[in-house]
C-alpha positions in Angstrom: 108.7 -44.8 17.7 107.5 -48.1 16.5 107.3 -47.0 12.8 111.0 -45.7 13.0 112.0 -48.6 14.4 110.2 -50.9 11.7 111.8 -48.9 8.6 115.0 -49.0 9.9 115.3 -52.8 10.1 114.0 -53.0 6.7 116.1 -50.5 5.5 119.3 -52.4 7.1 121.9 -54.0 4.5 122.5 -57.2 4.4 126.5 -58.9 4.3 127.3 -59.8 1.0 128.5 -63.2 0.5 131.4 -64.3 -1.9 131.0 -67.9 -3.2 134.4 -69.7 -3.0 135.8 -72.4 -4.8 134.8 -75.6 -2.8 137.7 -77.5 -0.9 139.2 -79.8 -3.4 140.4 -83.4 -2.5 144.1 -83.2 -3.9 145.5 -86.5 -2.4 142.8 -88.5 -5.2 142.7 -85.7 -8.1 146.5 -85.1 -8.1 148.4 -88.4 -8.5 152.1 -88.4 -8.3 154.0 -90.5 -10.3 158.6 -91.0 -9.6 161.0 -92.8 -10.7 164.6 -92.0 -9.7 165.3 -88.1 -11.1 161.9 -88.5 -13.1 158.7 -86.4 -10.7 155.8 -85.9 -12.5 152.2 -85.3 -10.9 149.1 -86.4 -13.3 145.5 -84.6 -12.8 142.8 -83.6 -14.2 142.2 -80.0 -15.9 141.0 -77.0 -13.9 138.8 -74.4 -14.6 139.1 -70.9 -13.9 137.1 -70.9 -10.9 139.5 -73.8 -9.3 142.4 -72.5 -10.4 143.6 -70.5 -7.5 143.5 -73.6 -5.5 145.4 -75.7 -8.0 147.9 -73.1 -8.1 148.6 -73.5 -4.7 149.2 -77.3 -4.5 151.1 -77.0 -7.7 153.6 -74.4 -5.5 152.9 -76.7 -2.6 154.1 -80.0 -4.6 157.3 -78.1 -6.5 155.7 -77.7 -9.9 157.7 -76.0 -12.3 156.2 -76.9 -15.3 152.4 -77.4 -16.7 152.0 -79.5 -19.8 148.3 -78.7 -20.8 147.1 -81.7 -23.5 143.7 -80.1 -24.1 141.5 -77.4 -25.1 142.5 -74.8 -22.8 140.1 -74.0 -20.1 141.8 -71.3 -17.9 144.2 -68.6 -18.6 148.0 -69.4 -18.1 149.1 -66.2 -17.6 147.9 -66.9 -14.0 150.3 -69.5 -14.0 153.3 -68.3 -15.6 152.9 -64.9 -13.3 153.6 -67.4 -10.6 156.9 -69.2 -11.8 154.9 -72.1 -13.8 155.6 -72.4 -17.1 152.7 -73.7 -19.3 153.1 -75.9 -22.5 150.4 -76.4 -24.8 150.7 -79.4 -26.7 147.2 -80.7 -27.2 146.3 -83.3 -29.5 143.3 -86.1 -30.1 141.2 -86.9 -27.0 142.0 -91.1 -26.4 145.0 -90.9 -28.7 148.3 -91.6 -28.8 151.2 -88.3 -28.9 152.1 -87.2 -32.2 155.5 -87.5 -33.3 156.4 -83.7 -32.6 154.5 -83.9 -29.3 156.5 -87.2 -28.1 159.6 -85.1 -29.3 158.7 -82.2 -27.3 158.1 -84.1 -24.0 160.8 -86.5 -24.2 162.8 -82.6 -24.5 161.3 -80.7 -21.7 161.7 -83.8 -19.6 165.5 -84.3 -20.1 165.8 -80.8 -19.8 164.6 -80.1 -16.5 165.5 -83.1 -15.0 168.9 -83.4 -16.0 169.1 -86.2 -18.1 166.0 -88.5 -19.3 167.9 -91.8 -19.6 170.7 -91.6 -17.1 170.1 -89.2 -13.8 172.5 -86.6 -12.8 175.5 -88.5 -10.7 174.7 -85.9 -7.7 171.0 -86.7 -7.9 169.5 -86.7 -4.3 166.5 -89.0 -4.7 162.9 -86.9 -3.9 164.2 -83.3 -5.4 164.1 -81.5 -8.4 161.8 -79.9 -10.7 158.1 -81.7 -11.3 156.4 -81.5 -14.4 152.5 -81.9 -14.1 150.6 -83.3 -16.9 146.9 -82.9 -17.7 144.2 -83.4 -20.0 140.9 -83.5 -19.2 140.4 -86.1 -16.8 144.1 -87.6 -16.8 143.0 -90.6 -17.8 144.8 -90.8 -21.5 146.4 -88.1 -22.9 148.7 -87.4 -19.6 149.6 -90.4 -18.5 150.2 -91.9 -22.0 153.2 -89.2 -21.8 154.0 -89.9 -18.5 154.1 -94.2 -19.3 156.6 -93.2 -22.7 158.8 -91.3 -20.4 159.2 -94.1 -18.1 160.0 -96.5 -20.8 163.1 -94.0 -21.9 164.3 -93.7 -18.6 164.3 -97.7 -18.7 161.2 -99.5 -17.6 160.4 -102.3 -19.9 156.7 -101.0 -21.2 154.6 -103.5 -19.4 155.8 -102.3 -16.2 155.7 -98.7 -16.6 151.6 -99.3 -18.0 151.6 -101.3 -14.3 153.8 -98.4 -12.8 151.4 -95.3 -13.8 148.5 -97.5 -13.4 148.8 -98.5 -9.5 149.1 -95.1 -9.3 146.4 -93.4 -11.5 143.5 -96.1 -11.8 142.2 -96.3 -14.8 144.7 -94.9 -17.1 145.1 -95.7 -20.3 142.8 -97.3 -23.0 142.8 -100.1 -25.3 144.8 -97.8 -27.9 147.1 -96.1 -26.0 148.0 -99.5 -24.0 148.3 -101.6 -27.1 150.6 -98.6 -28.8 152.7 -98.4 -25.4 153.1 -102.2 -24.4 153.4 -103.7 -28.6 154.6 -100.6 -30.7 156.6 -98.4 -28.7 160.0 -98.3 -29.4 162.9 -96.6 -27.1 163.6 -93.3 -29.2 166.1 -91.7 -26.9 169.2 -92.1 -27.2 172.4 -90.7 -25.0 174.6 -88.5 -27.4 178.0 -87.9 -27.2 177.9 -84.4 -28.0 178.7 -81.6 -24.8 174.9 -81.0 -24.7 174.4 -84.4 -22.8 171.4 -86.2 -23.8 169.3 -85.2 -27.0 166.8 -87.4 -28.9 167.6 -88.8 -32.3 166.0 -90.9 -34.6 162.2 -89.8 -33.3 161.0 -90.6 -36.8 161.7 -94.2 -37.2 158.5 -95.3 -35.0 155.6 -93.8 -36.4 154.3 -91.9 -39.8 151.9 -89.2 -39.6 149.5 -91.4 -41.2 150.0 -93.8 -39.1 149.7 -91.5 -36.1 145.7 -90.9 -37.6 144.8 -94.1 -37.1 146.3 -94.6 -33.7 144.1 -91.7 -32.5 140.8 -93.0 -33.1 138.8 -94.0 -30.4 137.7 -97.9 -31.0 136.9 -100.8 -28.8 139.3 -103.5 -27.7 139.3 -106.2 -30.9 137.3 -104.0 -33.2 139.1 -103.7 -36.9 139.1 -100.2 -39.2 139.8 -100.5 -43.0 143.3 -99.1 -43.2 144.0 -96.1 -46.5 145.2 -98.1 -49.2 149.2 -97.6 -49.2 149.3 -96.5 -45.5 150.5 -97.9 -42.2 148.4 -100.6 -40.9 146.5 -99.6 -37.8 146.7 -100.4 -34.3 142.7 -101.1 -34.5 143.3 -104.5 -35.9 142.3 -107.2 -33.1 144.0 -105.9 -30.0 144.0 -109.8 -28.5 147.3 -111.3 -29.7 150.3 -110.1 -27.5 148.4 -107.9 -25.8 146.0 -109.8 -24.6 147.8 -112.5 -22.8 149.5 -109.9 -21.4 146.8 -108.2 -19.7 146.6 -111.2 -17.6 150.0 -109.5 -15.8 148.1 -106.5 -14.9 144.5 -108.0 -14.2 141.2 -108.5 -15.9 140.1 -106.1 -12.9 142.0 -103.2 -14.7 141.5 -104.3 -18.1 137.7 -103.5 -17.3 138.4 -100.3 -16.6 139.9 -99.5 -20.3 137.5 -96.9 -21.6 137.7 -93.6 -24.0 140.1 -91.7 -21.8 139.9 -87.8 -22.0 
């Protein structure tokens, strides 16, 4: 009796346990960012194993579009099966937007919501599409994007760097801000064609060569030699204009510059 009893406790299976994605805090990972008919969310980039639960906040928060800046590291098919579409525009960790990346943006953004530099006249303020934006951390890359739309919709670029920054701390680094707040030019323009608003003159800003240099990663006030014949780059001491005007925003954040990703 004691012998059957013995076996068949040791013979008894044991539950299986499924390891779940951890809960994820959403309120400091996801940080939304609006300005009148402009909704976008910045985060950081999820894996395969988290992506179920970003899904859902993304349904949760109105998504309807992902703009993925990096190396993809889950399948968007999960996505798109689920109404988000995913655009993959990736380009240099800690850099500035290529040309044809700004372009696209600027397009997706007028797009969905209805006009990039003036809002649709029936605009109810809080509604409408959101775009998210990551790259790796959401520190550079997405909210550099974010910032340049701002600027189009009419922010002077100080104040949408301030804007995105109470917002996301830490964005932005000693490149990207100096491109933003010194370099970057308004490049779209209402047309007076039946499609609405369309973007013209996106050349005029920046050279592909020019576009190189901005991407690399180097401290605040550090110098690069520029390619003989090319633009000069943004790497060149970083403490005329810009750095008075960091006093606007606070030495506190200005410590916080660092190689975004």
């Amino acid at each position: 009796m004691s012998v059957t009893s013995v076996t068949a406790t040791a013979t008894t299976t044991k539950p299986l346990t499924i390891k779940m994605p951890a809960a994820i805090p959403f309120a400091r990972i996801m940080s939304t960012v609006e300005h009148h008919n402009l909704r976008f969310v910045i985060l950081d980039c999820p894996t395969a194993n988290t992506l179920p639960l970003y899904l859902q906040e993304l349904q949760q928060r109105g998504v309807t579009d992902v703009v993925r800046l990096c190396e993809p590291t889950y399948d968007k098919t999960v996505l798109e099966a689920n109404g988000i579409q995913v655009h993959d525009w990736p380009f240099k960790d800690g850099g500035i937007p290529p040309q044809n990346i700004l372009h696209s943006f600027l397009s997706l953004c007028d797009e969905r919501f209805g006009g990039l530099v003036t809002p649709p006249k029936d605009y109810v303020e809080g509604t409408g599409p959101v775009i998210a934006v990551h790259c790796v951390a959401g520190l550079g890359r997405a909210p550099v994007l974010v910032t340049a739309a701002l600027v189009e919709a009419g922010m002077v670029p100080l104040d949408a760097v301030e804007f995105v920054r109470r917002r996301r701390r830490g964005a932005l680094n000693s490149v990207q801000l100096s491109w933003m707040v010194d370099s970057y030019k308004r490049q779209w323009k209402r047309s007076a064609t039946k499609t609405g608003i369309t973007g013209i003159g996106m050349g005029s800003f920046l050279t592909k060569k020019a576009a190189n240099n901005h991407t690399d990663d180097i401290p605040l006030g550090s110098t690069t030699k520029a390619d003989k014949g090319s633009a000069p780059s943004t790497n060149v001491s970083l403490m005329g204009n810009l750095g008075r005007r960091m006093f606007k925003i606070g030495r506190s954040r200005a410590a916080t510059d660092q190689v975004a990703v």
